[in-house]
C-alpha positions, 0 to 999 in steps of 0.5 A, a space after each residue: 505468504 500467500 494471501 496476496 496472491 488470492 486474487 489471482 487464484 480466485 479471479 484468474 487475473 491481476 487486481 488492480 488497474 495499474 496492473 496493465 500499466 505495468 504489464 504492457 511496459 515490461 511486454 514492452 521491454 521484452 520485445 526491445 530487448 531494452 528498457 526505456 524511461 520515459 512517462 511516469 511509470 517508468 520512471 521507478 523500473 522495479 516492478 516493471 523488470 520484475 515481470 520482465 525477468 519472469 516472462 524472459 527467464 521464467 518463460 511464463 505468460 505475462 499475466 502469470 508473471 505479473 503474480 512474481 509482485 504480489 508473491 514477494 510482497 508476501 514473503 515482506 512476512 519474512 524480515 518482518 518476523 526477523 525484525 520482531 525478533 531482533 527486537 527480543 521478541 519470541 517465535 510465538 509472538 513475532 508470528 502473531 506480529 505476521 498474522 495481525 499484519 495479514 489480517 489487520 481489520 483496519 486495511 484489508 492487507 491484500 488490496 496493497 498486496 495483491 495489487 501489482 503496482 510500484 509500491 507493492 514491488 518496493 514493499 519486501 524492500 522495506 521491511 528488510 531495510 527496517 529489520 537491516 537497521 536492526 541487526 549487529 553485525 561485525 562484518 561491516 563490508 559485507 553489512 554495508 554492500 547488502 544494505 546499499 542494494 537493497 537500498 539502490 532496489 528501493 530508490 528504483 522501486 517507489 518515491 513514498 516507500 523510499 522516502 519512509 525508509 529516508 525518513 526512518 534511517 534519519 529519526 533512527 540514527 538521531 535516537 542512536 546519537 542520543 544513546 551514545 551520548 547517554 553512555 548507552 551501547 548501540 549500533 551506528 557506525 554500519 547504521 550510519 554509513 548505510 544511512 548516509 548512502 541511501 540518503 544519497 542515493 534517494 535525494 539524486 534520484 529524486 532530483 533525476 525524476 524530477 528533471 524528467 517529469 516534473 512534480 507529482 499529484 498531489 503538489 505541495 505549497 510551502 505551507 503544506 510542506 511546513 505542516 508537515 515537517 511540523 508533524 514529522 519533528 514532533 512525533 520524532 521529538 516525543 521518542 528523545 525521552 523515557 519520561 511517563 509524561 511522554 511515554 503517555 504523550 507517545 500512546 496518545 499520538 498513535 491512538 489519535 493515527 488510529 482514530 484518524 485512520 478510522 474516520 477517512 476509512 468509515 467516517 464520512 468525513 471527506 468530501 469526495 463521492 464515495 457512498 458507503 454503508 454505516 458503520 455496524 456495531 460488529 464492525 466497530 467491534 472488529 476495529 475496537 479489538 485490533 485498536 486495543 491490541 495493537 495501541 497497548 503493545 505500543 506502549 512497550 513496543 515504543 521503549 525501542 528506538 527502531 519502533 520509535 523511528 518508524 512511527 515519525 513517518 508511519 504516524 507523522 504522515 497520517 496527522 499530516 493528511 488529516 491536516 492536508 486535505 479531506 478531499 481527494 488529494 488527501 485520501 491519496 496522501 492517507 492511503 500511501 501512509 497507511 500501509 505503513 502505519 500497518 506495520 506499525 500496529 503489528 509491532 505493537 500487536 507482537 508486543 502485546 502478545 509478548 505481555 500476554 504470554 507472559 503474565 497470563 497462565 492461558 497467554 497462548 489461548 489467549 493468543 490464538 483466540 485473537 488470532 481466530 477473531 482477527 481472521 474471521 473479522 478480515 474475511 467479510 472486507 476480503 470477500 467484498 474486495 475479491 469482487 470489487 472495483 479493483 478485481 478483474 476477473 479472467 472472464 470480463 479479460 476475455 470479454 473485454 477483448 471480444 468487444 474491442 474489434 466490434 467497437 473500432 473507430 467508436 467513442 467509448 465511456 466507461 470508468 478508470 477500471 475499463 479505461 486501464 485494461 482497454 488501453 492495454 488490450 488495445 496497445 494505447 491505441 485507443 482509449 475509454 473517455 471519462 463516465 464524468 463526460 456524458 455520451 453522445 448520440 452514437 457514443 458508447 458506454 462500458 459496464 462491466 459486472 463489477 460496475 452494476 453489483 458495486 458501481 464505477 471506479 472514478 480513481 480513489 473515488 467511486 459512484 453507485 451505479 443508478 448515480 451514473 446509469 440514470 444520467 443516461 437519458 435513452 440508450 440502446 444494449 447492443 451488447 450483454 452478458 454476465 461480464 459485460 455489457 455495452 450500452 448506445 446512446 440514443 
């Protein structure tokens, strides 16, 4: 549960750019007294009023209070673990469900988060919504209210993460229809009157946005949007059967989201300027073992209609970014479906530790064994990330508004990582150009340590630093520290 929080406690300040968006919004609605929508993030008011309430109620500092978003996509562990029992799996098990979700190789798990961002803020949200549709219960008004909050909460949170859940509630009642229609028993009067007013809510609000801002990057072509749908429909179509011809079929799908998760993550099959190492034999031995844990739990894990409605979405929209794009857009497209795919890996861990523990007389060593190497093979990708592009440390905070006063009324360069924190120092008042544009004479250009140890942050892309720094032909350091430095051309 505290694994997102790491770090703040580690750096002293929020991880990721959109940080500051999100921070000078919610000052913004502290010192109005009112909220505003208005540009694009605003237009999803969750995470922004979350740390709102925390500064106003609270009384905490702003930078203490952006921690309430990572500290909630946190405790998502809890109705996860409820989901996994739901779902008859036993204490030991849904919790070896949690650590591989914490600590899946894959996706270092705090860079999602730890980041305060709409998406993380939405986060808890669905994991409740996914363990809701699970639960039975008599008391349906109540049922009804609390799953209708919760989905009003994710409508206002985050455009994917809503439209996973749509996705889900839709695959998941079609499955329950088919079992009423086999004479099996199943839950679908509450399933589906939440589901009808969450489908509801999700496609007015999104009609609401659109009218405000228009469409989103990426856009869609009509083509893109049949492909799409063509990969929704057959992952949704392999779950109507029991069949070992399609159970098979299932096992092979998901294996193939893996492999493709692994070749936008360490394959170098994009085309975008991202300059990694080659992947070691003891990395691919990491991905190897999770892959193997979680893929052969799926093949039980998948017997269950809720596992079944979660990988139409989760599966569906990795082939589909494959498909899209091996440029950016589809780096952007594989990223938002990843942090979903994760949460369905670890239902197949947990499945996967069920059968362990049960047919093996050392099933819990076993278990815990795995649980060891799991976290020891995620510490190297959190150790890199805790310093990375994405991390601010309180110290570059404290450098960077140093240089601001000193720096008026001059153009400044730097990459998007420099560009979010000094938009928000500076109020918008002043801006940081593109590093793609090169400096003129009398022009500056950021570097922060960040940028010399691992290189600059170009949105989902990122260049070494001799890429960028050698472009400069002459240049003057007139500021330089352990932080910070800032470079005149000449």
């Amino acid at each position: 549960m505290t694994i997102p929080l790491l770090p703040f406690i580690v750096n002293g300040a929020p991880y990721i750019g959109d940080a500051w968006v999100h921070l000078r919004i919610a000052e913004e609605t502290v010192s109005r007294g009112q909220y505003r929508f208005g540009d694009y993030n605003t237009q999803w008011p969750l995470v922004n009023m979350l740390i709102a309430v925390a500064i106003l109620v609270q009384g905490m500092s702003p930078l203490m209070a952006s921690q309430i978003v990572p500290a909630l996509a946190g405790m998502a562990c809890l109705p996860f673990y409820v989901l996994c029992r739901k779902m008859r799996l036993s204490a030991l098990t849904s919790l070896f469900g949690v650590v591989f979700l914490s600590f899946n190789p894959l996706y270092t798990y705090f860079t999602f988060s730890g980041a305060v961002m709409k998406e993380t803020a939405s986060y808890y949200l669905v994991l409740s919504l996914l363990m809701f549709a699970s639960l039975k219960t008599r008391r349906l008004k109540e049922g009804y209210l609390t799953g209708v909050l919760l989905g009003v909460g994710l409508v206002l949170g985050h455009h994917f993460a809503a439209m996973i859940v749509a996705l889900f509630f839709l695959s998941l009642a079609a499955y329950r229809v088919a079992e009423k229609l086999t004479g099996k028993r199943g839950e679908l009067k509450l399933l589906g009157s939440i589901g009808a007013t969450y489908l509801l809510l999700f496609v007015i609000r999104n009609l609401i946005i659109y009218q405000s801002i228009g469409a989103w990057i990426p856009e869609f072509t009509f083509s893109d949007l049949l492909i799409l749908s063509s990969c929704l429909v057959f992952v949704w179509a392999l779950g109507f059967s029991e069949t070992k011809g399609l159970l098979a079929l299932r096992i092979v799908i998901v294996s193939a989201g893996f492999v493709i998760c692994l070749l936008f993550l360490r394959g170098g099959v994009l085309a975008v300027l991202t300059p990694t190492d080659p992947m070691t034999i003891s990395e691919l031995r990491n991905y190897v073992v999770a892959g193997a844990v979680s893929i052969s739990g799926l093949v039980y894990a998948l017997k269950r209609a809720e596992a079944r409605s979660l990988a139409v979405p989760a599966v569906g929209w990795v082939l589909f970014a494959f498909i899209f794009s091996l440029t950016e857009e589809g780096l952007i497209v594989f990223t938002k479906a990843l942090h979903y795919f994760g949460v369905l890996l670890a239902i197949g861990a947990a499945y996967a530790a069920s059968v362990v523990s049960r047919r093996f007389r050392m099933g819990k060593i076993i278990i815990l064994l795995v649980v060891i190497f799991l976290t020891y093979s995620s510490f190297f990708g959190t150790a890199i990330a805790l310093r990375g592009l994405g991390a601010y440390s309180i110290s570059e905070v404290s450098s960077v508004k140093e240089v601001i006063p000193q720096v008026d009324g001059i153009s400044v360069h730097g990459d998007v990582k420099i560009s979010y924190l000094w938009s928000y120092l500076t109020k918008g008042k002043s801006g940081v150009a593109s590093i793609m544009s090169l400096p003129k004479r009398g022009e500056l250009m950021i570097v922060m340590s960040s940028n010399r140890q691992t290189g600059f942050l170009l949105g989902y892309q990122w260049a070494s630093s001799e890429a960028v720094l050698q472009r400069l032909v002459r240049y003057n350091v007139v500021v330089n520290s352990p932080d910070l430095a800032v470079l005149a051309v000449v």
